[in-house]
PLY file of the C-alpha trace (Angstrom):
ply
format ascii 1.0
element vertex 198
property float x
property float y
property float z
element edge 197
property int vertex1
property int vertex2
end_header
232.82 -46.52 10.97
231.42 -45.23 14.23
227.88 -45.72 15.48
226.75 -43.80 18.00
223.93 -44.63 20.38
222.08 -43.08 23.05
220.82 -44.66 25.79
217.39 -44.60 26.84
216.25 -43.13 29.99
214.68 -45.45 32.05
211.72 -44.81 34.62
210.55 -46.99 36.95
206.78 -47.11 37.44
205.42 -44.68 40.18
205.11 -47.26 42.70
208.03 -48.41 42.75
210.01 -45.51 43.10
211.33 -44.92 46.77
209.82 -42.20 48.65
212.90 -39.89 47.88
212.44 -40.47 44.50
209.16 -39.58 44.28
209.75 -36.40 46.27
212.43 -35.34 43.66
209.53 -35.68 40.68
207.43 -33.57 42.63
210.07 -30.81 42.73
210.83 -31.35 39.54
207.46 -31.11 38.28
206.69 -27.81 40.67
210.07 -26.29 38.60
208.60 -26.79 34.99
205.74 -25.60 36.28
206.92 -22.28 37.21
206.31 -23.34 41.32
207.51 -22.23 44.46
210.58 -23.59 46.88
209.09 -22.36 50.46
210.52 -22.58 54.32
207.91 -22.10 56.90
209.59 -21.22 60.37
207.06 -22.26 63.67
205.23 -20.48 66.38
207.02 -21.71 69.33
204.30 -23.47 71.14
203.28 -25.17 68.41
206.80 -26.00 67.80
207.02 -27.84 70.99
204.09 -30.01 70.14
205.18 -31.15 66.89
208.34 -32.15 68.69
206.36 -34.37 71.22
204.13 -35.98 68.62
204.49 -39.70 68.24
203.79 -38.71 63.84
204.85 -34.93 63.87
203.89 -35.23 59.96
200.42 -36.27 60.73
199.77 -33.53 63.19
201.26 -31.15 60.31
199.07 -32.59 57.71
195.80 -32.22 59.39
196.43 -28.51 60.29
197.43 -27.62 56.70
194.48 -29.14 55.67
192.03 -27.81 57.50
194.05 -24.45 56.76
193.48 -25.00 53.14
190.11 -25.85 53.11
189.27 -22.97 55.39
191.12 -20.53 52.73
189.22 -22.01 49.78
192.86 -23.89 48.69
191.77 -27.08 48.79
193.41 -29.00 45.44
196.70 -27.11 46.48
199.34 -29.07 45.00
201.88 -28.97 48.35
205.37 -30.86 49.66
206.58 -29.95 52.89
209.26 -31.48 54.55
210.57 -31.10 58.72
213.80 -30.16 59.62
215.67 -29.47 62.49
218.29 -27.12 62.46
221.89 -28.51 63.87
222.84 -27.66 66.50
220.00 -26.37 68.05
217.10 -28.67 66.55
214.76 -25.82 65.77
212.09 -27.62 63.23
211.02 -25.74 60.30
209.64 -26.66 57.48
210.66 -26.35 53.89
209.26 -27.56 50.52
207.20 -26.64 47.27
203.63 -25.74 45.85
202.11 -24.40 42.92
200.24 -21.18 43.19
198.33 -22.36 39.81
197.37 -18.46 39.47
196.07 -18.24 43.29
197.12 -15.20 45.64
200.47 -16.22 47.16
199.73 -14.11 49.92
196.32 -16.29 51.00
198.34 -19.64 50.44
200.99 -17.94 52.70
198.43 -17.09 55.09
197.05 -20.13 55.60
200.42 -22.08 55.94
201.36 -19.40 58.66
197.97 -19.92 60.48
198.13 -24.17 60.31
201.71 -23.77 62.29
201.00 -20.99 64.57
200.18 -17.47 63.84
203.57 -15.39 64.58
203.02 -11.76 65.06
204.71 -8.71 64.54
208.18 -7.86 62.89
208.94 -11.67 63.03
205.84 -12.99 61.67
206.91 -10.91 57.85
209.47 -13.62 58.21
207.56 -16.38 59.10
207.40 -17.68 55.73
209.47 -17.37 52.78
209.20 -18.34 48.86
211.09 -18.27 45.89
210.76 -19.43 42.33
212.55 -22.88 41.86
215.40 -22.44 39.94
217.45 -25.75 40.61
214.99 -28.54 41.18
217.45 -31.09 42.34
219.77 -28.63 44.70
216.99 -27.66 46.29
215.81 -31.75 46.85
218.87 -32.14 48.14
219.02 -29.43 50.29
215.70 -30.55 51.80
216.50 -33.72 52.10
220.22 -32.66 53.73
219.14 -33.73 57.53
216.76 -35.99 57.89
218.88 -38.93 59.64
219.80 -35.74 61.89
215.84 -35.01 62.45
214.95 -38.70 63.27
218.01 -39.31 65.62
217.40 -36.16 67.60
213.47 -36.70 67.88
213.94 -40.50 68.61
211.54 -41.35 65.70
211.81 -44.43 63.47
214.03 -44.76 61.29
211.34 -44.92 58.04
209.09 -42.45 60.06
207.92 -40.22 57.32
209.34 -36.67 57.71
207.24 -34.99 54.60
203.48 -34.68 54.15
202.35 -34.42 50.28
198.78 -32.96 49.12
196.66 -35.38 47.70
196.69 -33.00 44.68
200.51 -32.86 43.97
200.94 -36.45 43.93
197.98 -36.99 42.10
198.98 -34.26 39.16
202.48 -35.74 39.15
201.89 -39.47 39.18
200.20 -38.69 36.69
202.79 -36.81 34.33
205.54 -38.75 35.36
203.30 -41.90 34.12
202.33 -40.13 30.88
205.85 -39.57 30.52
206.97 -43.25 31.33
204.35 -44.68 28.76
205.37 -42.25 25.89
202.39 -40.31 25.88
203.74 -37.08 26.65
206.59 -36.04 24.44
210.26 -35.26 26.58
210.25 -32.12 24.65
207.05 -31.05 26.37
208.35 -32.96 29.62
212.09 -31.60 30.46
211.81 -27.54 29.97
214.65 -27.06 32.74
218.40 -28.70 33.07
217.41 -31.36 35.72
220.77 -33.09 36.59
219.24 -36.11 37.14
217.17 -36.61 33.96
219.89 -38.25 31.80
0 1
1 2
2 3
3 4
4 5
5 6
6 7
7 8
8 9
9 10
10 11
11 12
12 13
13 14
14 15
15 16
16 17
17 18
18 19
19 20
20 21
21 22
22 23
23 24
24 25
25 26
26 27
27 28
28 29
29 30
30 31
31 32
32 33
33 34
34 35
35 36
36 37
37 38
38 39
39 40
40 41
41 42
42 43
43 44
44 45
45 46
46 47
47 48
48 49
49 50
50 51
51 52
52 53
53 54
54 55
55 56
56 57
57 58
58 59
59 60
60 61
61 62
62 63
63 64
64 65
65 66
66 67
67 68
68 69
69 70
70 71
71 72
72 73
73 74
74 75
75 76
76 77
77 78
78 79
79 80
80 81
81 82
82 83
83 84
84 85
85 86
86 87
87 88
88 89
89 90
90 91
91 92
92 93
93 94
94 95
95 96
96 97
97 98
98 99
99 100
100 101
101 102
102 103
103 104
104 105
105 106
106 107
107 108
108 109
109 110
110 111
111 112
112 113
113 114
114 115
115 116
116 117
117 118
118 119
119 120
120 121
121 122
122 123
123 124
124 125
125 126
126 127
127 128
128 129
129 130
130 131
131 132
132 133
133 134
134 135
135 136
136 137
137 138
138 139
139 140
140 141
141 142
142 143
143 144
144 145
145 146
146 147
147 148
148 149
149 150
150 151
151 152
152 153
153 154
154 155
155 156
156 157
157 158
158 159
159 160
160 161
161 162
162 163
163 164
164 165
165 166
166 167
167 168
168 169
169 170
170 171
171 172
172 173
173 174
174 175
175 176
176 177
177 178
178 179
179 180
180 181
181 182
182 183
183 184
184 185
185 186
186 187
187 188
188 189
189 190
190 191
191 192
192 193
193 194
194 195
195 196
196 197
């Protein structure tokens, strides 16, 4: 006779996941919850001061939040991530957020204004946003060149390349906690094929 098991999942607890595991919960979580994957090209000026910032993400951060707070978007749940583009090293950002019902055209705004208003024909392109549709591809893809990024801006080698809203980590911790502890059923938890959940 043949017994057939399945083995559990396991989860770590939050803080002790590495910061790339984290940031693949957050996407995760912005897919089940219907969220957006965005890229966020520069105005060039401001371009050139993120690249001669000793903590580009810091810079980044404080603009986006005083962005959001000036467009009323304060609990904004938010990931963005630099990049710079091979061979050239243009940095861009890309990540994810959650409208949660809010105009996507005022969040857009205000993420175009914290990195440099660009007018005009190119500015319609300034930033782009999709509904996730493959959580993990689009970690990865995020995640694709950030040895690159740190070799070609001379930064450290943990130097943080993402900045996180206090609100997305803060809704996630806690589902992904829920979720560890059994309090929140998996069939209410896993509503997309995550490749990584099994």
């Amino acid at each position: 006779m043949n017994i057939h098991t399945t083995l559990p999942v396991i989860f770590h607890p939050w803080n002790r996941l590495t910061e790339e595991e984290r940031n693949r919960q957050l996407i995760r979580h912005a897919q089940r919850r219907g969220g957006f994957a965005v890229t966020l090209n520069m105005k060039p000026d401001f371009e050139e001061r993120v690249r001669h910032a000793e903590v580009p993400m810091r810079m980044i951060g404080k603009r986006m939040n005083s962005e959001f707070n000036r467009h009323d978007l304060r609990r904004l749940p938010i990931l963005m991530m630099l990049e710079a583009t091979r061979p050239d090293g243009r940095l861009h950002l890309h990540g994810v957020y959650l409208a949660n019902g809010l105009p996507k055209h005022r969040i857009h705004e205000a993420m175009r204004r914290a990195v440099g208003y660009v007018e005009g024909r190119s500015g319609s392109r300034q930033v782009m946003s999709k509904v996730i549709t493959a959580a993990d591809g689009w970690h990865n893809y995020i995640h694709k060149d950030c040895r690159w990024t740190r070799r070609l801006h001379a930064l450290a080698a943990d130097a943080r390349l993402c900045w996180i809203s206090h609100a997305m980590t803060a809704t996630v911790r806690e589902s992904y906690e829920n979720k560890r502890l059994g309090k929140t059923p998996a069939a209410n938890f896993v509503t997309a094929p995550l490749a990584h959940d099994a």
